[in-house]
C-alpha positions as semicolon CSV with decimal commas, in nm:
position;residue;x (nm);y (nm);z (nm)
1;X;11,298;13,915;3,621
2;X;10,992;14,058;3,514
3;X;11,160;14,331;3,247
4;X;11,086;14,646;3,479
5;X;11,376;14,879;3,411
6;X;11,391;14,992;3,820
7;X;11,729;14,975;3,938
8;X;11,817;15,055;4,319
9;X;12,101;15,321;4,384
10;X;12,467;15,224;4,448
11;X;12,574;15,118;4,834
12;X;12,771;15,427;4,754
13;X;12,529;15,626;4,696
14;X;12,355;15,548;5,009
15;X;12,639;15,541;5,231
16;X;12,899;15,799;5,155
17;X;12,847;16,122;5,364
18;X;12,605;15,954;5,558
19;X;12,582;15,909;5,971
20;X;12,539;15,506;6,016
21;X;12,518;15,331;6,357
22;X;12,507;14,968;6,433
23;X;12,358;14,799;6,711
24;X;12,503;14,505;6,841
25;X;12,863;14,699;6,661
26;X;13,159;14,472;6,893
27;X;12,956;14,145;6,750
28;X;13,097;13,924;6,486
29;X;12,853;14,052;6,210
30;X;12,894;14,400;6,374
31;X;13,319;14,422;6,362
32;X;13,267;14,272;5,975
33;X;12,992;14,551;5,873
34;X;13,227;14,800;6,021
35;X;13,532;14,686;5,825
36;X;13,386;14,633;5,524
37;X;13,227;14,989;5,531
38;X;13,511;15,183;5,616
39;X;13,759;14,974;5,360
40;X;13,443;15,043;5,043
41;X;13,259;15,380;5,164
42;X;13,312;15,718;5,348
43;X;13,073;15,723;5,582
44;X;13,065;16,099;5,731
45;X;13,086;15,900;6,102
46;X;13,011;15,502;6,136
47;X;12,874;15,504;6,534
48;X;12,944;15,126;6,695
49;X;12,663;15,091;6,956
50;X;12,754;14,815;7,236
51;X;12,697;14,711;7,587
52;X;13,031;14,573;7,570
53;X;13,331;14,756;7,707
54;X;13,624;14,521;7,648
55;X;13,529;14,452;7,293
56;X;13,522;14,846;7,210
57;X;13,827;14,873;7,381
58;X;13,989;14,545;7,140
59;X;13,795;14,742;6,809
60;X;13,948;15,055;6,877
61;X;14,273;14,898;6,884
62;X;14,265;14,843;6,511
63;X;14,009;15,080;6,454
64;X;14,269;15,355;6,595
65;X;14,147;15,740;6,595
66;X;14,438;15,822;6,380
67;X;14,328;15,626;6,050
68;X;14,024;15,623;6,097
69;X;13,853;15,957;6,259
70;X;13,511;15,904;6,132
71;X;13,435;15,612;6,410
72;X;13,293;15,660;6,691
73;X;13,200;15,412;6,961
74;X;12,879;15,427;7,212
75;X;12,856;15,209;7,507
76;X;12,461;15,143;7,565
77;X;12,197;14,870;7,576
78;X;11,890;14,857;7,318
79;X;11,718;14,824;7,640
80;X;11,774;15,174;7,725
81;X;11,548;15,364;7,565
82;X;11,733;15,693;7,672
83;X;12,049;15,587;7,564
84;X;11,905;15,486;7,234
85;X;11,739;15,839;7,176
86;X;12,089;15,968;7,290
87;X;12,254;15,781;7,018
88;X;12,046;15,800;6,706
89;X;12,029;16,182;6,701
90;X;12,146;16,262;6,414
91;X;12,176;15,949;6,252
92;X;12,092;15,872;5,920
93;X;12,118;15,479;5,897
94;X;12,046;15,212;6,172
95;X;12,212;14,872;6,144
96;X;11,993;14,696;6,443
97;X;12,228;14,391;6,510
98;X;12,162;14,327;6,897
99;X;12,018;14,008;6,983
100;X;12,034;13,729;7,212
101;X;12,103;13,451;7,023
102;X;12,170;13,130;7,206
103;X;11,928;12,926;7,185
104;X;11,944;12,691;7,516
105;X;12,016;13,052;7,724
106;X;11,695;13,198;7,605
107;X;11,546;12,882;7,718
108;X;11,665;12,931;8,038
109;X;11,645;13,288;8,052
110;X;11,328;13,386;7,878
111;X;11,239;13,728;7,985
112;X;11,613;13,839;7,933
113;X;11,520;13,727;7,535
114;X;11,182;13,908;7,559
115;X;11,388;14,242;7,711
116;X;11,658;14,244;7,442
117;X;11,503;14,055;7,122
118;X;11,137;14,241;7,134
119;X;11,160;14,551;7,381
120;X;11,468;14,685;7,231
121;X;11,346;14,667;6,884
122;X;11,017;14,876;7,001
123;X;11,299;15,100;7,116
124;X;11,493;15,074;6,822
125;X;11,201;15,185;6,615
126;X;11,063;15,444;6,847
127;X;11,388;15,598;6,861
128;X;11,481;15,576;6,489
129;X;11,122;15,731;6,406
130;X;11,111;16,034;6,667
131;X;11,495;16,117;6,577
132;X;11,408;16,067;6,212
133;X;11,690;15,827;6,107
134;X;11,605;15,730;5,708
135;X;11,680;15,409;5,681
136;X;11,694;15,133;5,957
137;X;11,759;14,750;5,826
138;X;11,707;14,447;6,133
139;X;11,924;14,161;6,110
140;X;11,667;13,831;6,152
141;X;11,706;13,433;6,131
142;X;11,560;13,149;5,956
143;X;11,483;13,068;6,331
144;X;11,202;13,307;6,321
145;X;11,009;13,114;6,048
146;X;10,791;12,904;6,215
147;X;10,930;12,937;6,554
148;X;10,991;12,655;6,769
149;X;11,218;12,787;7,036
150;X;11,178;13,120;7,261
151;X;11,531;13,268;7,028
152;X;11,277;13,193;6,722
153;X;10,946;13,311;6,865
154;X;11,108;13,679;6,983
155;X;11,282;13,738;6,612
156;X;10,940;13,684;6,486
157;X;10,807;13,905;6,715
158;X;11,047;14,140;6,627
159;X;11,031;14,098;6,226
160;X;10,670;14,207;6,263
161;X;10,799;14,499;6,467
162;X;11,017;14,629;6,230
163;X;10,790;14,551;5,902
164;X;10,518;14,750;6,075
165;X;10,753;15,029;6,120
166;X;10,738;15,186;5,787
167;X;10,330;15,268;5,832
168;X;10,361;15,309;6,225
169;X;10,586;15,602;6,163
170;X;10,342;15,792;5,972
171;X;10,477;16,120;5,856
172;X;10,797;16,110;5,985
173;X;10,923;15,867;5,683
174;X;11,132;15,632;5,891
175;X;11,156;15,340;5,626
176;X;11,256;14,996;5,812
177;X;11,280;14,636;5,642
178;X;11,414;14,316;5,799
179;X;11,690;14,104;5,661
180;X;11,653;13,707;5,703
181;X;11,915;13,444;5,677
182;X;12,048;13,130;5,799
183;X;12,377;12,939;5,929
184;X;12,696;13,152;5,883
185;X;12,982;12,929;5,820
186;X;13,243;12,953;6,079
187;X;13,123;13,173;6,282
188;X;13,185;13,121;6,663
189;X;12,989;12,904;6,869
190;X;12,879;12,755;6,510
191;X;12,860;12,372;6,400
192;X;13,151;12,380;6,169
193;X;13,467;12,533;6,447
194;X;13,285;12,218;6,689
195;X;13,331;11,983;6,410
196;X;13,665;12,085;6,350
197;X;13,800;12,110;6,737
198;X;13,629;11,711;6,767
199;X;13,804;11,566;6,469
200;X;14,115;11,507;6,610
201;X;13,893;11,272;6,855
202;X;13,779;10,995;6,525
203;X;13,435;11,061;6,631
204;X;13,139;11,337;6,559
205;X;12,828;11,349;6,691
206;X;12,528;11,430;6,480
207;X;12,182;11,493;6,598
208;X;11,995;11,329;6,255
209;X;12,116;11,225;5,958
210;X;11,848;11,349;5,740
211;X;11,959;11,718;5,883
212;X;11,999;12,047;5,642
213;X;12,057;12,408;5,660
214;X;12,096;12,714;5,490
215;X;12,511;12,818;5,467
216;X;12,633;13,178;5,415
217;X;12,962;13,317;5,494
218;X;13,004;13,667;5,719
219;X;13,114;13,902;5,443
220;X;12,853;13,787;5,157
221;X;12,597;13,844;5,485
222;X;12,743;14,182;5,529
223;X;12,681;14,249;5,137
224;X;12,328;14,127;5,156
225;X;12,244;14,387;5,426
226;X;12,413;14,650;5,242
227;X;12,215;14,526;4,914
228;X;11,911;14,561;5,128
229;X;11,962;14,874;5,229
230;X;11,944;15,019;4,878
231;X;11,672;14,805;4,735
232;X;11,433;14,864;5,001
233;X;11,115;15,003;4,983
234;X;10,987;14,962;5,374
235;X;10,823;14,667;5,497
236;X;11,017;14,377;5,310
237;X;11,197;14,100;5,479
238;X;11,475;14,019;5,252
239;X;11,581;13,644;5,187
240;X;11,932;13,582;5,015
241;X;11,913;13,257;4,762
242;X;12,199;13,043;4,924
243;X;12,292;12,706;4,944
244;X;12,197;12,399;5,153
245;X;12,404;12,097;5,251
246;X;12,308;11,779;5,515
247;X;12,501;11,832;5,835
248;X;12,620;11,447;5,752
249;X;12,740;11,622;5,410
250;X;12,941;11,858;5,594
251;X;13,064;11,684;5,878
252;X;13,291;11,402;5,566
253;X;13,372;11,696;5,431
254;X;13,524;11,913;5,750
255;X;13,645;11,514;5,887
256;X;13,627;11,231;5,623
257;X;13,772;11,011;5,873
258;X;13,574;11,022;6,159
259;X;13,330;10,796;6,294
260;X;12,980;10,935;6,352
261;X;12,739;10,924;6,673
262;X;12,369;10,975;6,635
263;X;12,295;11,130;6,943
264;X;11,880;11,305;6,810
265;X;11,751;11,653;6,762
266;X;11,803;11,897;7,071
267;X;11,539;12,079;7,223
268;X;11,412;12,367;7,012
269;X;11,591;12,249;6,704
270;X;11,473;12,169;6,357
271;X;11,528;11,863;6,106
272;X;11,531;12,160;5,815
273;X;11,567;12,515;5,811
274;X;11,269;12,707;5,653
275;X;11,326;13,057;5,589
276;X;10,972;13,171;5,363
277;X;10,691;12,927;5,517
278;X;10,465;12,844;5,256
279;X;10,169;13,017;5,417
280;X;10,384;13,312;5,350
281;X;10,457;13,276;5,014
282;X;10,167;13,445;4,865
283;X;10,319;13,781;4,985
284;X;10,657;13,676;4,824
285;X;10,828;13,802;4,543
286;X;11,108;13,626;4,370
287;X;11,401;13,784;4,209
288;X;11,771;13,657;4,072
289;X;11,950;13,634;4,390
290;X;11,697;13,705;4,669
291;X;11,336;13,694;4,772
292;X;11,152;14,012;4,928
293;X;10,802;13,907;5,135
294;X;10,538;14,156;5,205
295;X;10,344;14,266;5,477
296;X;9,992;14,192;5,447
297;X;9,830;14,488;5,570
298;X;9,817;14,869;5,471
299;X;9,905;14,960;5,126
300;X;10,094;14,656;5,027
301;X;9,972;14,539;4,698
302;X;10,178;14,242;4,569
303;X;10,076;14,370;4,203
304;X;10,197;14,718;4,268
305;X;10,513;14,663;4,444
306;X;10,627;14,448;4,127
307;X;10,531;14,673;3,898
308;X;10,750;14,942;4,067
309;X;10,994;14,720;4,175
310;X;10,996;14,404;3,898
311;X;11,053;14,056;4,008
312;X;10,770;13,765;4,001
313;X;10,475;13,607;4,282
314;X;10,617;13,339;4,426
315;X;10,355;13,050;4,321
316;X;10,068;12,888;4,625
317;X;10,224;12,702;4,841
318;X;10,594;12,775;4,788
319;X;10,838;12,682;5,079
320;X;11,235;12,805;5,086
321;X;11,306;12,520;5,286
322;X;11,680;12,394;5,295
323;X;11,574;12,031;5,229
324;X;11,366;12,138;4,878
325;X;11,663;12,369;4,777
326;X;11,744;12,394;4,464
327;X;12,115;12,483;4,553
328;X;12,360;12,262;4,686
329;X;12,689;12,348;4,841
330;X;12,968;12,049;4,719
331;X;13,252;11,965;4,949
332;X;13,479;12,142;4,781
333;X;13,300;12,476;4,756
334;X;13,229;12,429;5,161
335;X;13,614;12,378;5,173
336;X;13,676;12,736;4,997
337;X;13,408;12,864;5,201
338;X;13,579;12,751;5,542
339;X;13,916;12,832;5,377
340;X;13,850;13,208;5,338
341;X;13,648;13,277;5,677
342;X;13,946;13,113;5,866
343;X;14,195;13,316;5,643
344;X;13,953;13,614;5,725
345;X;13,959;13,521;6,103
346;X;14,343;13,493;6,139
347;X;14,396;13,814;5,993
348;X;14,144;13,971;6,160
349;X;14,247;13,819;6,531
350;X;14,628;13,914;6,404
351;X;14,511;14,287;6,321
352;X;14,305;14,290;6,671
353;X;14,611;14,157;6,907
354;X;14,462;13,798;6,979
């Protein structure tokens, strides 16, 4: 946007040849990574790193030895800080993945957030750092702007973690960045498969009318991430530009029939999702499809980085909120978007035996 002629190597380029492991692998943004890197690239071994036996038994039954010889699977927990030194030697990209996610269970179970969400990503980076991975991109959440729930509050914890990485690891030239985004459409446990399962019933509930958020679908996540991990420098938190919608919005669209129940905002849960808080926004730089914020320490220079890197300051007091959005998803391009992930999902659970 701002005319420099830098342009960031090919996923290709990074990827091919290369020893990647993902965290969190057997989860749903984990199995689509996987897929979509082994269908595009040629990895020289793709590692998926899980706590979860059954699920890298069900990936391996696609994912057979046979066809595809460069996988590998790892059972382990971020938690283990052995088992995380164990795995990373001799990797050469780190897809951290492994969260806790559920909101209401990390109310309930807050240390168990605080063990996974911010003491495996100190073990994430102190691991990628002594076993000198290159490259190590976090997965985040709009959640994590502005926290209001414990979920929120560790991601944040852990962004700072992981932007702090890049200077923490001093000579060893570890370079980590964070990669933030909001509501992916379909996925499980999600508004949208709820919505769906209660139509037959003529009636939805919905917490506020006024209600918006961010919508993204698994696969153009999976390409943001992989666009990340070319572009980035060390330190960034990467935004995607994508489109908003009021949960009313989506609700006539998913069941134009049904009758709705107010029934107010849950515990820990936002009107609107904000994913660059305006106090932020001064270390923000805007480019054609995504933002990239700053850290605000070390050699940082907002200046600098867009002269190497182009792009423009995002002005005082900006806010990506999904209320202010400038992007709005229509019914019927929610409809495609729904369309494909189910499409994607019944092939995918076809492939897999379920």
């Amino acid at each position: 946007m701002s005319g420099n002629d830098y342009t960031a190597p090919t996923p290709a380029a990074v990827l091919d040849d290369k020893v990647i492991l993902v965290t969190g692998g057997t989860g749903s943004f984990g199995q689509k990574f996987t897929k979509v890197v082994l269908e595009r690239y040629r990895p020289r071994k793709l590692i998926v790193f899980s706590r979860d036996e059954l699920k890298q038994y069900e990936m391996r039954q696609h994912f057979n030895a046979v066809d595809y010889p460069n996988l590998r699977f790892f059972i382990g927990d971020v938690r283990d800080r052995e088992r995380l030194y164990r795995a990373f030697d001799g990797v050469d990209i780190v897809i951290h993945a492994a969260a806790l996610k559920q909101v209401p269970a990390a109310e309930y179970n807050p240390i168990e957030a605080v063990r996974t969400n911010i003491m495996g990503a100190a073990n994430v980076v102190d691991a990628a750092i002594d076993r000198r991975v290159s490259r190590v991109v976090a997965l985040s959440t709009d959640k994590a702007a502005n926290p209001i729930n414990l979920y929120g509050a560790t991601k944040l914890c852990s962004d700072k973690l992981f932007t702090a990485a890049t200077s923490y690891s001093g000579q060893r030239e570890t370079r980590f960045s964070v990669v933030r985004y909001g509501n992916v459409v379909g996925s499980r446990g999600s508004v949208i498969p709820f919505f769906m399962k209660l139509r037959e019933t003529g009636v939805l509930p919905i917490t506020d009318e006024r209600m918006t958020r961010f919508w993204i679908t698994l696969e153009q996540g999976v390409d943001f991430v992989l666009n990340s991990l070319t572009r980035m420098e060390g330190g960034e938190i990467f935004v995607p530009k994508i489109p908003s919608m009021r949960i009313v919005d989506l609700a006539r669209a998913i069941a134009p029939g049904c009758r709705f129940e107010i029934i107010g905002i849950r515990p820990g849960e936002k009107l609107h999702e904000v994913m660059i808080p305006n106090d932020d926004s001064r270390n923000a730089v805007e480019y054609d499809s995504y933002y990239a914020l700053l850290p605000r320490f070390g050699d940082y220079s907002l200046p600098t980085y867009i002269k190497r890197r182009g792009g423009v300051p995002c002005p005082e007091g900006f806010e990506y909120s999904s209320d202010t959005n400038s992007d709005w998803l229509t019914p019927e391009q929610l409809q495609a978007m729904i369309t494909s992930t189910v499409i994607d999902r019944r092939l995918s659970d076809r492939e897999w035996g379920q």
